[in-house]
C-alpha positions in Angstrom: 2.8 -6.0 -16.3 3.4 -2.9 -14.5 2.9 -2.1 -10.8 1.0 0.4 -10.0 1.9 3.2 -7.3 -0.8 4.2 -4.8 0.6 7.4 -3.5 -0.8 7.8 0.2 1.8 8.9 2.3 0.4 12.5 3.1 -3.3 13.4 4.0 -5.0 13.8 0.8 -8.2 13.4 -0.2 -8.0 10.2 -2.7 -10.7 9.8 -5.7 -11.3 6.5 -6.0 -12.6 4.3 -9.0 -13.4 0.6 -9.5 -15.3 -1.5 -11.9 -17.3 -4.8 -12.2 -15.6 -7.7 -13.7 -15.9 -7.2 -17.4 -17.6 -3.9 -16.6 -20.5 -6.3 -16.1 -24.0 -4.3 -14.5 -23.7 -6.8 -11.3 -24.9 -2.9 -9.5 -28.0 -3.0 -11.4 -30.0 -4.2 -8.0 -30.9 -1.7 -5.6 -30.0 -4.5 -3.0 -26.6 -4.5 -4.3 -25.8 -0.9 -4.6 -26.8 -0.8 -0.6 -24.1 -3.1 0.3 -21.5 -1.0 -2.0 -22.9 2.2 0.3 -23.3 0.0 3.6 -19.4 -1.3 3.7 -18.6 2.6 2.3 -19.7 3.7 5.9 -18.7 0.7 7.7 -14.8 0.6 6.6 -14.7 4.3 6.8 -15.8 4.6 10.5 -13.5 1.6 11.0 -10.5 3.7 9.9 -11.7 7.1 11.1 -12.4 8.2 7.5 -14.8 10.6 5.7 -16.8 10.1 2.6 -16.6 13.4 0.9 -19.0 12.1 -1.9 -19.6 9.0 -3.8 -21.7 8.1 -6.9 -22.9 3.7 -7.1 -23.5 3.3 -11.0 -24.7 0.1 -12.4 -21.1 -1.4 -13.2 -18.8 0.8 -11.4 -17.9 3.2 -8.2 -16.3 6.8 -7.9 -16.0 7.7 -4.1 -14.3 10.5 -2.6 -12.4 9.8 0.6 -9.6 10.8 3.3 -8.3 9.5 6.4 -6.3 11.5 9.5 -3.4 8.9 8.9 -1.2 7.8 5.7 -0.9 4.4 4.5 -4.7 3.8 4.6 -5.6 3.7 1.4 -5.2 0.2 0.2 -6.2 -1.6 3.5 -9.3 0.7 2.8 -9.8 -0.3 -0.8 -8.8 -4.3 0.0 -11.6 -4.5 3.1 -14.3 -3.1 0.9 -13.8 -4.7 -2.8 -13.1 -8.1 -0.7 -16.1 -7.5 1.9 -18.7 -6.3 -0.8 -17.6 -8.9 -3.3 -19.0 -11.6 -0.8 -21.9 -9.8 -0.2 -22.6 -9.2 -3.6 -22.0 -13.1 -4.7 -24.0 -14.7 -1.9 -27.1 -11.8 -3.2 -26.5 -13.2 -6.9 -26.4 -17.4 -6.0 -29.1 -16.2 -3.2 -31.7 -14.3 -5.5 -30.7 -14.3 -8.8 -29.0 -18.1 -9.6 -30.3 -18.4 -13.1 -28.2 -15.1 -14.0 -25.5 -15.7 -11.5 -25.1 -19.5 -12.3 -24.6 -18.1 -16.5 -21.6 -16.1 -15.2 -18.6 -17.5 -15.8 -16.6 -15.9 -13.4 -17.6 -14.9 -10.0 -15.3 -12.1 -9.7 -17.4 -9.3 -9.0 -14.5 -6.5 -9.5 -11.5 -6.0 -11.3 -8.6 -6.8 -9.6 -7.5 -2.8 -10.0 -8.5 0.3 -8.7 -7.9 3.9 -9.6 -6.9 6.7 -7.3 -6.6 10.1 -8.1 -4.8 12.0 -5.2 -6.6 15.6 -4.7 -4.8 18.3 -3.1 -7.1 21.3 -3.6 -10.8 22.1 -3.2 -11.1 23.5 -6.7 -10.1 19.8 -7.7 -12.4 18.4 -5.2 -15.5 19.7 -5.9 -14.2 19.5 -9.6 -14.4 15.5 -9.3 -17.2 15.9 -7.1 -19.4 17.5 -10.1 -17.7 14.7 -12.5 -19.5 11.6 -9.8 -22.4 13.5 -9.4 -23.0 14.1 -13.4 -22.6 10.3 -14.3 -26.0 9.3 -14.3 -27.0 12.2 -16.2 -24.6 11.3 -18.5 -25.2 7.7 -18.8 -29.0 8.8 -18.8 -30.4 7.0 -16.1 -31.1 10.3 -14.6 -32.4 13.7 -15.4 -30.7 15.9 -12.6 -27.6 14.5 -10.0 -30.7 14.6 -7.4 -33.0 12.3 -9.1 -30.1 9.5 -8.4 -30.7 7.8 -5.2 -27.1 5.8 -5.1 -24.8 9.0 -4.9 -24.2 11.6 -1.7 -25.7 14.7 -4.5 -28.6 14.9 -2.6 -26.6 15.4 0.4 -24.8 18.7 -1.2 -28.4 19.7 -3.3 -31.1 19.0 -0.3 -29.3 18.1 2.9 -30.6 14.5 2.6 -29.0 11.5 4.1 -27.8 9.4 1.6 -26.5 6.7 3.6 -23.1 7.7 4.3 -22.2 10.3 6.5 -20.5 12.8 4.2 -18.2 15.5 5.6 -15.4 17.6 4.2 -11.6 16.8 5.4 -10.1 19.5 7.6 -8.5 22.1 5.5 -10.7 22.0 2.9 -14.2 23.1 4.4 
């Protein structure tokens, strides 16, 4: 097996994807998707960060993020798989442990995750468009606004979607 290079030593806006284990839908449950967005903002503010966008679908996560220092990345990505995987498990064996006692393994992600390093704003709001057109795609939505788990209503309507979204300096 190959390791995998995370490339975070300059300032750039890192697009981020991760699944469920076995691409299972453990983000079907509103309840669940609101601890995906409520450790998003957490560990962010922890680390100084901004969300630039994000979109929670039923059985993964594409978020758009960046942080005034290197190296943060994977401290980042380690605090909120690890912290969300607990909060996710205790919902399941909490208020679903006919489904959650079927699954075999209690993983909730893959071990991996995917960045994508973005240097310009043509690629950012590039990706951005890509999150935001998921649940279109995937048919769970008609428009990106009619999706309550993703910051397109933030960029559409100037709603709050949970997570403060900002752009990075630079890029405005």
């Amino acid at each position: 097996m190959t390791k995998r290079k995370v490339y975070d030593n300059e300032r750039h806006v890192h697009f981020v994807t991760f699944s469920c284990y076995h691409r299972r839908q453990l983000l079907q449950s509103d309840r669940a998707k609101r601890i995906v967005i409520g450790h998003l903002g957490a560990k962010l503010t922890r680390r100084n960060g901004l969300c630039i966008g994000f979109v929670i679908m039923p059985d993964h996560v594409h978020a758009l993020v960046w942080f005034p220092e290197t190296g943060q990345l994977s401290g980042f990505m380690n605090e909120w798989k690890g912290q969300t995987s607990l909060a996710i498990r205790q919902l399941y064996e909490a208020h679903f442990p006919e489904y959650w006692s079927k699954v075999k393994q209690t993983s909730v992600w893959q071990t991996r995750y995917y960045d994508f390093n973005v240097f310009t704003r043509p690629k950012l709001e590039e990706k951005l468009t890509y999150m935001h057109m998921n649940p279109v795609r995937a048919g769970l939505a008609q428009k990106i606004i009619d999706w309550p788990w993703s910051s397109a209503r933030w960029y559409e309507q100037s709603q709050s979607v949970g997570v403060p979204i900002s752009w990075p300096p630079g890029m405005e």
